[in-house]
C-alpha positions in Angstrom: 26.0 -3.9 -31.1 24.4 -1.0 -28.8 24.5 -1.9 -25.0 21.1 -2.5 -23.4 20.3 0.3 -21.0 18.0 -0.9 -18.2 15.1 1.9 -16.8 14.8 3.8 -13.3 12.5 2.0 -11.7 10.6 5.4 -11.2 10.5 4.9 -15.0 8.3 1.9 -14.5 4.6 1.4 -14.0 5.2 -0.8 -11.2 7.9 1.6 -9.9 6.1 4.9 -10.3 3.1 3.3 -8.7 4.7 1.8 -5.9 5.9 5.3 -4.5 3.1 7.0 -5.3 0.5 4.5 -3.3 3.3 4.5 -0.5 4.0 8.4 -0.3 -0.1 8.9 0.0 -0.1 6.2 2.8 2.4 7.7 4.6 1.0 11.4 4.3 -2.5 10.5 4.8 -1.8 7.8 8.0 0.5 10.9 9.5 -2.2 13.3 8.9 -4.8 11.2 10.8 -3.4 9.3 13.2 -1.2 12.6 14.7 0.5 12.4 17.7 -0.6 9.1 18.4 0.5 6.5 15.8 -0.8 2.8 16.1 2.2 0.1 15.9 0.9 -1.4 12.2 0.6 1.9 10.8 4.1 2.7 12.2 5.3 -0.8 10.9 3.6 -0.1 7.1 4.8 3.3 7.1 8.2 2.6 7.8 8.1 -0.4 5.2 6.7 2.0 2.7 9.7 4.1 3.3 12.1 1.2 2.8 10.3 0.3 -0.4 10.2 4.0 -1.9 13.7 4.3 -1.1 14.2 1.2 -3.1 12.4 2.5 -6.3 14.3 5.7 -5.7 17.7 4.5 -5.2 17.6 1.9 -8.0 18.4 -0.7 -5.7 18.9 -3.7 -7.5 16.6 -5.9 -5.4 13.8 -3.0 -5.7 10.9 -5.1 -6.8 11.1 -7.5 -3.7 11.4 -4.5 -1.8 7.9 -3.3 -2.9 6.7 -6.7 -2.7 7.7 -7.2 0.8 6.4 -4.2 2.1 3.2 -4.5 0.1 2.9 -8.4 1.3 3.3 -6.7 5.0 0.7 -3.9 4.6 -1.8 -6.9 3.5 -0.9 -9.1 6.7 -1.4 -5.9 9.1 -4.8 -5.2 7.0 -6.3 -8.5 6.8 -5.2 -8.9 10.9 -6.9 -5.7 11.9 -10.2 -7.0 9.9 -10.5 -10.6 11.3 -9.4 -9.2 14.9 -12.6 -6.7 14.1 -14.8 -9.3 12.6 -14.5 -12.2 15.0 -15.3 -9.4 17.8 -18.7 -10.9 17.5 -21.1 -13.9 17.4 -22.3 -13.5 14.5 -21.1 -15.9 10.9 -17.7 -14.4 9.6 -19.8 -12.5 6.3 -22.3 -11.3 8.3 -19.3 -9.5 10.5 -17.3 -8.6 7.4 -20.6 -7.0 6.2 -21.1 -5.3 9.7 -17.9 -4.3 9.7 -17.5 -2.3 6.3 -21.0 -1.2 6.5 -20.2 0.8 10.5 -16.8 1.7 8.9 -19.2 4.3 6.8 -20.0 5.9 9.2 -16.5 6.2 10.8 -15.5 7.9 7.7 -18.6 10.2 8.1 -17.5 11.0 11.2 -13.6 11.6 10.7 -15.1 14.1 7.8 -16.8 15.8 11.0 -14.1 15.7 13.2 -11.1 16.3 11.6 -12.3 18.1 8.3 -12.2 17.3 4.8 -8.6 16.1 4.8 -9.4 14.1 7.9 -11.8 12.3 5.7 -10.1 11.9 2.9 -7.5 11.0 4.4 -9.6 8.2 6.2 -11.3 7.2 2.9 -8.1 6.4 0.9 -6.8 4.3 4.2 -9.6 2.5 4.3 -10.9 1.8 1.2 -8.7 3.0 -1.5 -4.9 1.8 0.1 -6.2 -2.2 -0.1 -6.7 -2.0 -3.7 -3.6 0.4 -4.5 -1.2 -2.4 -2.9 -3.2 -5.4 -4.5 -2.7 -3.4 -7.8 1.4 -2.6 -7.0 2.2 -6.2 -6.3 0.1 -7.2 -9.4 2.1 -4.6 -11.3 5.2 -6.0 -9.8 4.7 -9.7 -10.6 2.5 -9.0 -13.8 5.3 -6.7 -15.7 8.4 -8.8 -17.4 12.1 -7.9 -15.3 13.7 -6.2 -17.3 17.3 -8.4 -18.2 20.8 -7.1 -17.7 21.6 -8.7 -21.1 19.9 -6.9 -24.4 18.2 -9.3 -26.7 19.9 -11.3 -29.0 18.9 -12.0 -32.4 19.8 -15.3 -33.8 
């Protein structure tokens, strides 16, 4: 009976996925947050290094790894929006709305400022990274483990 050979992890979707959304983070937040780094982005950053050394490394506990560092970005993230939001008087959707709506014209302005990498940059840390990680830890949890064992027929 052939022995079951079990993938990389960069082999994976959820894998290849993970280090790519965390390697862009990383480049992108040191691009535009040179020399002076906030503490969340210097706490996701780091845990996107742990998780890409992870998937790298095939360490065996690689998909909490990504998970844990993708549930960490999403705290950090959804913090920094309610801190923004309840900043006002206004109903909690109405700030929300305020909020992405001025975050425009941030974005317009880092393209002014600091280029079209700047912007870019800002773009995919704002807007794009949410939905990356979303989609990692549904790729994570959605996509079957794959067993140690090889199937048995009966």
């Amino acid at each position: 009976m052939p022995e079951y050979t079990q993938k990389h992890p960069l082999a994976t979707v959820p894998g290849a996925l993970a280090v790519a959304t965390w390697l862009m983070f990383i480049l992108c937040a040191a691009f535009l947050y040179y020399p002076n780094y906030l503490a969340s982005v210097q706490i996701a950053a780091l845990c996107g290094v742990v998780a890409c050394a992870a998937v790298v490394f095939n360490f065996k506990y690689w998909r909490a790894a990504v998970l844990l560092a993708s549930s960490i970005y999403l705290l950090l993230y959804v913090i920094r929006v309610l801190r923004m939001t309840t900043m006002t008087t206004d109903s909690f959707l109405a700030a929300l709305s305020s909020y992405y709506s001025m975050l425009w014209l941030v974005s317009a302005s880092m393209f002014q400022e600091k280029g079209t990498a700047g912007g870019v940059a800002q773009v995919f840390l704002e807007y794009v990274m949410p939905v990356l990680v979303v989609l990692v830890i549904a790729a994570v949890l959605m996509v079957p483990r794959q067993s140690s064992e090889g199937s048995k027929v009966a």
